[in-house]
C-alpha positions as CSV (number, residue, x, y, z in Angstrom):
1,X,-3.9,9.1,36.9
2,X,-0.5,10.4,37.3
3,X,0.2,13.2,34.3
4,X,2.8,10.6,32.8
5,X,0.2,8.2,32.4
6,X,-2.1,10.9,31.1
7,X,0.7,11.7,28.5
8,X,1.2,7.9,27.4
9,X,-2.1,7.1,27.3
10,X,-2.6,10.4,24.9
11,X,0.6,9.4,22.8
12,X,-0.9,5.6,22.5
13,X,-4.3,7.5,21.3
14,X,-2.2,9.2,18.5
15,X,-0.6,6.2,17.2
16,X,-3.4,3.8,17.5
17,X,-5.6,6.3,15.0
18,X,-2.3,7.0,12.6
19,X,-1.9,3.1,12.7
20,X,-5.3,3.2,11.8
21,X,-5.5,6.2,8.9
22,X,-2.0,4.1,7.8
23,X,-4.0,0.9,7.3
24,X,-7.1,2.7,5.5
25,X,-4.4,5.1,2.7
26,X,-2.9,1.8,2.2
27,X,-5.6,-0.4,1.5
28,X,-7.1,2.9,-0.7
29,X,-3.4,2.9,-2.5
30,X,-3.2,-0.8,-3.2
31,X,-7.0,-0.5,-4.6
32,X,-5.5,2.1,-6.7
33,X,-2.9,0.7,-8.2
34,X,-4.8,-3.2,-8.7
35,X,-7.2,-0.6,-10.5
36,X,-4.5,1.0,-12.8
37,X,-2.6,-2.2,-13.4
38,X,-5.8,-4.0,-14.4
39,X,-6.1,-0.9,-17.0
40,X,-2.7,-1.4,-18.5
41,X,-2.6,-4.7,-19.1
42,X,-5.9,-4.4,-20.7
43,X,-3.9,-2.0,-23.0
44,X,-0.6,-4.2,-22.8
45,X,-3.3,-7.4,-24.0
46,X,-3.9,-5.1,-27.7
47,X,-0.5,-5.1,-28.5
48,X,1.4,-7.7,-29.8
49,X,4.4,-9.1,-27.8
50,X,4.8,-6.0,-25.5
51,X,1.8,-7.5,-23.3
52,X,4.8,-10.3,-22.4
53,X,7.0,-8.1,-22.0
54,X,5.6,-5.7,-19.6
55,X,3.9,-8.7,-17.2
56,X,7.0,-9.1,-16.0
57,X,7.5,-5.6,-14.8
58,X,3.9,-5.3,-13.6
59,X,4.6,-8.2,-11.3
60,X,7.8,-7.0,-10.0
61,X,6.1,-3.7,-9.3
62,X,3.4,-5.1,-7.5
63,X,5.5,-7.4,-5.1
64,X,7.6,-4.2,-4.4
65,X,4.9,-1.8,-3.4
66,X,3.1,-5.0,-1.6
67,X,6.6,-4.9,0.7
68,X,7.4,-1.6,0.9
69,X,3.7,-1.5,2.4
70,X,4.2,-4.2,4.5
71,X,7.4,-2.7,5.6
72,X,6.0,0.6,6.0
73,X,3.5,-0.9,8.8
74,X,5.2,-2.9,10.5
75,X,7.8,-0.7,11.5
């Protein structure tokens, strides 16, 4: 194996496990934030008319972080 090959085949290594670690922070992230949007709307649901309100905004939020992720890993 010439030492270009060696080099690729160690750069390919690197991005196949930051691919990887990248997959795993956001799957953790998005489990994060279901976790904390499921907790404020349960406040949101308490109050009256702000629960209405807010939904809006919490699905806006959630469609922009689901493409910024998607973005993110796809390149």
């Amino acid at each position: 194996m010439s030492n270009k090959d060696q080099r690729t085949a160690e750069r390919d290594a690197r991005l196949d496990a930051l691919k990887a670690a990248v997959i795993d922070w956001a799957d953790k992230e998005i489990k994060q934030l279901n976790n904390e949007a499921t907790f404020l709307k349960s406040i949101l649901k308490g109050r009256t008319g702000a629960g209405r309100l807010a939904n809006q905004n919490v699905e806006d939020s959630s469609k922009f972080v689901v493409a910024e992720i998607s973005q993110f890993l796809e390149g």
